[in-house]
C-alpha positions, 0 to 999 in steps of 0.5 A, spaced: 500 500 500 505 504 500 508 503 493 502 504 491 501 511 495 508 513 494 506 513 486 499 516 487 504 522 490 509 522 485 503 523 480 500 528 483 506 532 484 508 532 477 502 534 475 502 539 479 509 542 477 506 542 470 500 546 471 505 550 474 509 550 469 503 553 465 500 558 469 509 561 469 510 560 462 503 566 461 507 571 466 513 570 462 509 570 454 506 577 458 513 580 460 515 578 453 510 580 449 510 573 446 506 567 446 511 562 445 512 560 451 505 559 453 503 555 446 510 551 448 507 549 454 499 547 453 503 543 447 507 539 452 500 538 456 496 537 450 502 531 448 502 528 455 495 528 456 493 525 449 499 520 451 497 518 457 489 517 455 492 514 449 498 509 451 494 503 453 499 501 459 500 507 462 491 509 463 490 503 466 496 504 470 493 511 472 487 507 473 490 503 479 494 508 483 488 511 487 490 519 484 483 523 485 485 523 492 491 526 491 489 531 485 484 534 490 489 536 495 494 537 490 489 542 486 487 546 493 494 547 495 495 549 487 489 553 485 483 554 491 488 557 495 492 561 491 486 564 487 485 567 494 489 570 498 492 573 491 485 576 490 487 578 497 494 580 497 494 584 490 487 588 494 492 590 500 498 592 495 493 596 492 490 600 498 497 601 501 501 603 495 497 606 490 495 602 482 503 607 481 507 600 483 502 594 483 504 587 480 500 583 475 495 579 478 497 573 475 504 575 477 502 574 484 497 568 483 504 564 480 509 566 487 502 563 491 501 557 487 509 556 487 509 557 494 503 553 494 505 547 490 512 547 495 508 546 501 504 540 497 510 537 496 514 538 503 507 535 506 508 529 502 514 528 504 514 530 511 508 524 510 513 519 507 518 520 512 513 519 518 510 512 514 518 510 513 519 511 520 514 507 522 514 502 518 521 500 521 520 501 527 515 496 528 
C-alpha cells in the first residue's frame, strides 16, 4: 500500500509542477510580449495528456494508483488557495501603495501557487518520512 501511495504522490506532484509550469510560462509570454512560451507549454500538456489517455499501459496504470485523492489536495494547495489570498494580497498592495507600483495579478497568483505547490510537496514528504519511520520501527 505504500508503493502504491508513494506513486499516487509522485503523480500528483508532477502534475502539479506542470500546471505550474503553465500558469509561469503566461507571466513570462506577458513580460515578453510573446506567446511562445505559453503555446510551448499547453503543447507539452496537450502531448502528455493525449499520451497518457492514449498509451494503453500507462491509463490503466493511472487507473490503479488511487490519484483523485491526491489531485484534490494537490489542486487546493495549487489553485483554491492561491486564487485567494492573491485576490487578497494584490487588494492590500493596492490600498497601501497606490495602482503607481502594483504587480500583475497573475504575477502574484504564480509566487502563491509556487509557494503553494512547495508546501504540497514538503507535506508529502514530511508524510513519507513519518510512514518510513514507522514502518521500521515496528
Amino acid at each position: 500500500m505504500q508503493k502504491v501511495r508513494r506513486n499516487a504522490d509522485i503523480i500528483a506532484s508532477l502534475e502539479g509542477l506542470l500546471w505550474l509550469a503553465l500558469a509561469w510560462s503566461v507571466s513570462f509570454s506577458t513580460y515578453y510580449g510573446s506567446t511562445e512560451a505559453t503555446v510551448t507549454m499547453l503543447l507539452i500538456v496537450a502531448t502528455l495528456a493525449f499520451f497518457s489517455w492514449a498509451h494503453r499501459p500507462l491509463r490503466y496504470l493511472l487507473r490503479r494508483y488511487h490519484v483523485r485523492k491526491r489531485r484534490t489536495d494537490m489542486w487546493i494547495h495549487l489553485l483554491a488557495l492561491p486564487v485567494l489570498i492573491a485576490m487578497f494580497f494584490h487588494i492590500m498592495i493596492e490600498g497601501l501603495l497606490g495602482s503607481a507600483w502594483l504587480p500583475p495579478k497573475m504575477l502574484v497568483f504564480n509566487i502563491v501557487a509556487t509557494a503553494g505547490w512547495l508546501t504540497y510537496v514538503m507535506t508529502l514528504f514530511i508524510k513519507f518520512l513519518i510512514h518510513r519511520f514507522k514502518s521500521t520501527a515496528r
